[in-house]
N, C-alpha and C positions, 0 to 999 in steps of 0.2 A: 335601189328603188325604195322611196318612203309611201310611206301612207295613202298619200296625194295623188299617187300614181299606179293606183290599184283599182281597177274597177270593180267592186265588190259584184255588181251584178251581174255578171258574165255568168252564163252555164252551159255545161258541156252537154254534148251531144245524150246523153242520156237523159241530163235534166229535163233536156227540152222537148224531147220523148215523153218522159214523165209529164211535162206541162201540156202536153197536147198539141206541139209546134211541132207544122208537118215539116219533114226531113226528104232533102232532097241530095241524089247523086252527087251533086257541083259542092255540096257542105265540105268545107274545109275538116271538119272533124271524121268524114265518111270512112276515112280508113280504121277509125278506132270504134265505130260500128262493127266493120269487115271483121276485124283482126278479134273482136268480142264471139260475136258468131263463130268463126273459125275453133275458137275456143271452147266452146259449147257443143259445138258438133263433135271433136274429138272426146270431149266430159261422156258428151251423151252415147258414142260407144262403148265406154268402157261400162257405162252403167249399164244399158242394156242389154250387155253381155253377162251380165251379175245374174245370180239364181237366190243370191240372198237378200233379201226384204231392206236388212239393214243396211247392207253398201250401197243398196237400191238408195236410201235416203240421204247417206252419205254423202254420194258422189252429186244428189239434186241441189242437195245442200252446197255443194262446192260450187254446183252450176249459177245458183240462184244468190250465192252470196251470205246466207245464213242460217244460220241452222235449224233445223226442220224437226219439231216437237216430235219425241219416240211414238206418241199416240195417232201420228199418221201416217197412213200407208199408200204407196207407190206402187201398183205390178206393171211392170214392163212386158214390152217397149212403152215409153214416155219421148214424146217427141215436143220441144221447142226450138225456134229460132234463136233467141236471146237468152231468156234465163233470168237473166234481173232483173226484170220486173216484173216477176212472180212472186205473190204474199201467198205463204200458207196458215192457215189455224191451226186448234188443234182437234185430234181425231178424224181428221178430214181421209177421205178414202177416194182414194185413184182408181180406176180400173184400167186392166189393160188395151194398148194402142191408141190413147188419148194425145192432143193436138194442142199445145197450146203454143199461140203466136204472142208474144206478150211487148212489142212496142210500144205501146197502147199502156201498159200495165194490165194488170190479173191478180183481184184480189179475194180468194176464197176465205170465206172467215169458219170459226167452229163449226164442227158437225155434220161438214158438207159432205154426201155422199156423189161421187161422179162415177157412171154406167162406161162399159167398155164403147171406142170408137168415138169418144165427146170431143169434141171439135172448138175450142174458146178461140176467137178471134180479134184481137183487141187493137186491129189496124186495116187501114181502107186505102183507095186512089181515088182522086180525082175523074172524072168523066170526062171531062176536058184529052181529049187521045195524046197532046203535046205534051199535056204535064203528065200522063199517068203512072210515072216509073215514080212520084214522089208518094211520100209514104203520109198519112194519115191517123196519128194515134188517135187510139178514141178506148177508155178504159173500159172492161169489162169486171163487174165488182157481183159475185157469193153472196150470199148473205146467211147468218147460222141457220143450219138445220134443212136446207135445200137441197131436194134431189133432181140432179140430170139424168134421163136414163138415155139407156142404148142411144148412141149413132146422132146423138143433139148437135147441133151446132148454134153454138151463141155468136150472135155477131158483135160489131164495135160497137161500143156505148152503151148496150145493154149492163142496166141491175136486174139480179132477180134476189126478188124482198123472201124476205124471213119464214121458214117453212114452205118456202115454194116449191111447187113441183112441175120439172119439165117433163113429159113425156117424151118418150124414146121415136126418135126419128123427127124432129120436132125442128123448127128452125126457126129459131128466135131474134126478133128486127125490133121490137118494143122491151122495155121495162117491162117485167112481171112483176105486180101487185105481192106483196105477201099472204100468203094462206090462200092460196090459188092452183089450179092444176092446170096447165097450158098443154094443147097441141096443136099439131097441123102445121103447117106451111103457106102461108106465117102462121105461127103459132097465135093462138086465140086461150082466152080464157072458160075451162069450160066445166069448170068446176069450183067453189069454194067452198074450204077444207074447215 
């Protein structure tokens, strides 16, 4: 095969994840979705069965593909789908039984504190009832210095900007503003910081 016969732009099932190209059951690539998962659910028992911080980070690291600054913290359980396409900063703090679906991608940047029970959702369906087994990326992006507290749930697409703060039980459908404190259901803006 020369040159000529290389479609440079072809991307795999991940990429097109990453690009926001919703992924359907029929996708010829679907099995290295499957077999990705598969792989992450077994990672993510062995981690959750850890009482040490560090193999906590370790084993995310393995899940997630790269290594995960010593200055941020995991308590388990940590529960995702996939794994790679999770970005972490640094100093970032997990709390425990956190949710993150990351097809979509998920990108927490420095300093982010997340509350126990937080929920990141960075994939959706169709309403259409035929199509709805296809998957929907839509990235969910941290931004430095933002707190989620208790039991939040972020949905797809959602940024929340620089010093933001979701309050705990809070479920987030909008972008949040930076230097803002959001709650409710849907989350509103009901303070700036």
């Amino acid at each position: 095969m020369d040159e000529m016969d290389i479609d440079f732009g072809v991307k795999d099932i991940f990429e097109r994840m990453k690009a926001g190209e919703p992924i359907r059951k029929d996708d010829p690539e679907y099995s290295l979705f499957q077999q990705a998962v598969a792989n992450t659910i077994r990672l993510s028992a062995v981690m959750n069965a850890s009482g040490d911080i560090d193999q906590v980070r370790e084993r995310l690291s393995e899940i997630i593909g790269t290594n995960i600054d010593a200055s941020t913290t995991i308590f388990p359980p940590f529960y995702t789908n996939l794994g790679r396409l999770i970005s972490l900063g640094k100093n970032v703090f997990i709390n425990h039984a956190c949710s993150f679906l990351d097809m979509g991608g998920i990108t927490i940047e420095d300093n982010v504190m997340i509350g126990p029970r937080v929920n990141l959702t960075s994939e959706t369906h169709p309403l259409d009832p035929g199509d709805r087994e296809t998957v929907i990326p839509k990235p969910v992006i941290i931004r430095r210095n933002a707190w989620i507290g208790a039991a939040a749930t972020i949905l797809p697409g959602v940024t929340i900007g620089e010093n933001a703060v979701v309050a705990a039980g809070a479920v987030v459908s909008r972008d949040v503003p930076a230097n803002t404190i959001v709650a409710g259901i849907p989350a509103k803006v009901v303070k700036t910081i």
